[in-house]
C-alpha positions in Angstrom: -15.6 24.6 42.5 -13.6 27.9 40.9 -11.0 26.5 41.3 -11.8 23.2 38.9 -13.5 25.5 36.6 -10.9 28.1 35.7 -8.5 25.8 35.1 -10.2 25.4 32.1 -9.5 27.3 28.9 -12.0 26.0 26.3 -15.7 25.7 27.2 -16.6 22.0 28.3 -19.2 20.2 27.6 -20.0 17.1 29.5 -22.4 14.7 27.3 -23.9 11.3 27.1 -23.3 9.8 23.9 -26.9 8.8 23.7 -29.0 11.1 25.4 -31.1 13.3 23.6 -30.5 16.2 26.1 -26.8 16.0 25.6 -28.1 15.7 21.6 -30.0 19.0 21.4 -27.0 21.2 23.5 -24.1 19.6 21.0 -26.6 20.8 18.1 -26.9 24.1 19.3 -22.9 24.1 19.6 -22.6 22.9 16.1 -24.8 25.4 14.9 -23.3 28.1 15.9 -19.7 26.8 15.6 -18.9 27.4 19.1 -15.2 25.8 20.2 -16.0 23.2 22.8 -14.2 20.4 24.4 -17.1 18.0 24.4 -16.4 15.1 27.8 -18.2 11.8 27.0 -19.2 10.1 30.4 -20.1 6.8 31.2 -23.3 6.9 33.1 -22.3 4.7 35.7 -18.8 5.9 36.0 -19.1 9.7 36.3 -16.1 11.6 36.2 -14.6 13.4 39.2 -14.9 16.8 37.9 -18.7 16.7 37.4 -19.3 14.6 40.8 -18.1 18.3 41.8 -19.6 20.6 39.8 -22.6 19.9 39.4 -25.0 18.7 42.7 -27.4 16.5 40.0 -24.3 14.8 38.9 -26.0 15.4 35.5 -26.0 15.8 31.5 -25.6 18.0 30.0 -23.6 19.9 32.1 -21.5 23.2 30.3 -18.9 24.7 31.9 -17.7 28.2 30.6 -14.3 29.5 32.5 -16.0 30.2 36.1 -20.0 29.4 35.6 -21.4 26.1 35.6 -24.6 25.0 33.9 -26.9 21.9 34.1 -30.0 22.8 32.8 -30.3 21.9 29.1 -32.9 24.5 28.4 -30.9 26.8 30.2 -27.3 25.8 28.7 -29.1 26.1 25.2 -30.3 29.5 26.1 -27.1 31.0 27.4 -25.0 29.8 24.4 -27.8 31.2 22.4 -27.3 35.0 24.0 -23.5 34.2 24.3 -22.9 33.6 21.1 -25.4 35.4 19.5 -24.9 34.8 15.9 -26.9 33.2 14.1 -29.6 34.0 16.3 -31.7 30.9 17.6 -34.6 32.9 19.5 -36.9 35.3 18.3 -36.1 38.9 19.4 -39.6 40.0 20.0 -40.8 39.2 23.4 -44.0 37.8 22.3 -42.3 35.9 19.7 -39.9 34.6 22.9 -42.9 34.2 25.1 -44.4 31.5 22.3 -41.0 29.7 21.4 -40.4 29.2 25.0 -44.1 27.9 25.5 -43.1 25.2 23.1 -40.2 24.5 24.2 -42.2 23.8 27.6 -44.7 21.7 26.3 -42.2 19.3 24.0 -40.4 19.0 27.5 -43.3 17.6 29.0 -45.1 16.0 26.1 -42.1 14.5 24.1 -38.9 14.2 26.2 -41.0 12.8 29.5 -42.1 9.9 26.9 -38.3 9.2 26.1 -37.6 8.3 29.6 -40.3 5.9 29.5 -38.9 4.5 26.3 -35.5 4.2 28.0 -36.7 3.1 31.7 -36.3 -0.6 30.5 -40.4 -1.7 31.9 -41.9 -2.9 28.7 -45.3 -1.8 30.0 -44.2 1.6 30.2 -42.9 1.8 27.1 -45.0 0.5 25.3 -48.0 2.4 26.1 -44.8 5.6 25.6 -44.5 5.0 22.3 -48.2 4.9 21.3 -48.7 8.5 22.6 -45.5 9.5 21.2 -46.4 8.2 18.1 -50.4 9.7 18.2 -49.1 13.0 19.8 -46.1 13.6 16.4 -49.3 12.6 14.2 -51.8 14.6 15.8 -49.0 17.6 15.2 -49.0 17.5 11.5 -50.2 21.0 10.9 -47.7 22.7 13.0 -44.8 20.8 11.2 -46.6 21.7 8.1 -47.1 25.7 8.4 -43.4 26.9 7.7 -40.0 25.3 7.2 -39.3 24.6 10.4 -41.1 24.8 13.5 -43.6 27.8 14.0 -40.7 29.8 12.2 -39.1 30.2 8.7 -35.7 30.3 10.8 -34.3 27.1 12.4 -34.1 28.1 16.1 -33.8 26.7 19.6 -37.2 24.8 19.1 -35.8 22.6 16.0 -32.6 21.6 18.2 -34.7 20.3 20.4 -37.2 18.5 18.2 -34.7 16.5 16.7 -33.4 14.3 18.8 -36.7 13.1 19.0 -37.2 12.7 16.1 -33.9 11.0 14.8 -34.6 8.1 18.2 -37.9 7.2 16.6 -36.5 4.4 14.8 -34.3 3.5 17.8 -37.7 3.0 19.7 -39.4 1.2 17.0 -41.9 4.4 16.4 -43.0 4.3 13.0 -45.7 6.9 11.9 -48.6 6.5 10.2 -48.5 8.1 6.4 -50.8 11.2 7.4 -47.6 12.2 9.5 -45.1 12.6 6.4 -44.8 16.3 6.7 -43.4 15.5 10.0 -40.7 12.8 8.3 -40.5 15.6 5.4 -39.6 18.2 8.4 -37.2 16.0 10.4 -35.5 15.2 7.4 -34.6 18.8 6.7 -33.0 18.9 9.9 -31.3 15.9 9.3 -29.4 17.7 6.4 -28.5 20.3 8.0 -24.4 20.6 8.8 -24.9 21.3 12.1 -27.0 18.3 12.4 -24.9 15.7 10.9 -21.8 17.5 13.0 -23.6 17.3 16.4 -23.7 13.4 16.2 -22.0 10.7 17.8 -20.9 7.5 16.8 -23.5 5.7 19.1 -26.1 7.7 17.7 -25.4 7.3 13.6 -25.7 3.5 14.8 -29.3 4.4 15.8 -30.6 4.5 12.8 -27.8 2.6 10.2 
């Protein structure tokens, strides 16, 4: 496994054109302006190199010289205390504590509804988009309070957020008109750089 890795002089980044987990890592790269050979795999023809590294044969996975990561919370983490400029966590550990409490819950609440969207039962996605839909609407304060989300800084949190965001078209989610601060928010983000840098092709198609 070293052995593959060190031959490596850039960080890689192996991605999915489409997935939002891939999305939120190549963000977090952009925003930071981290070098990065970014590796787009087919799903169903993985290359040899990750078949290795990584035992989940997963994405995103980030390779940096010698360590190998597969985690996207945890890749997003470590370029975050890597690279630590412009910070994308709070420094206070309370601060932390809560930022990483909602990065938990949009995990579960949020991204396990995307798989549902994407697993291809009509049934299940369906009754997926409903609660994703209800759930965005129902967090209309939140998006409301500050620029961006619980913070007056873009952060870890934000990255996240908007893949989820951007794919609502894609999954023919549209919200009802109490929910425009959330379209106000996402569209912030949408302007951002970073944002507009961390796409692919496949996904400006999602909503063209």
């Amino acid at each position: 496994m070293a052995v593959i890795a060190n031959r490596r002089s850039v960080m890689t980044l192996f991605s999915d054109a489409t997935c939002p987990q891939s999305h939120r890592v190549r963000m977090v790269l952009a925003e930071k302006g981290i070098t990065v050979e970014i590796v787009s795999i087919d799903p169903d023809n993985l290359p040899e190199d990750l078949i290795d590294l990584n035992p989940y044969q997963s994405v995103p996975t980030l390779i940096d010289r010698e360590l190998v990561l597969y985690d996207p919370q945890v890749i997003t983490e470590y370029l975050d205390e890597r690279f630590p400029h412009p910070p994308l966590m709070p420094v206070d550990p309370v601060s932390r504590a809560r930022s990483r409490l909602a990065l938990y819950r949009i995990e579960k609440d949020w991204y396990s509804l995307i798989d549902e969207l994407e697993s291809g039962v009509e049934k299940n996605a369906t009754k997926a988009r409903k609660t994703l839909r209800d759930s965005l609407a129902a967090s209309v304060e939140v998006f409301s309070a500050k620029p961006y989300f619980l913070s007056d800084e873009f952060s870890l949190v934000d990255a996240t957020i908007a893949p989820v965001l951007w794919r609502l078209q894609h999954y023919r989610i549209e919200l009802p008109a109490q929910a425009k601060p959330v379209l106000d928010y996402a569209e912030r983000i949408f302007e951002r750089e970073s944002f507009k840098a961390s796409l692919t092709e496949a996904e400006k198609e999602m909503r063209e």
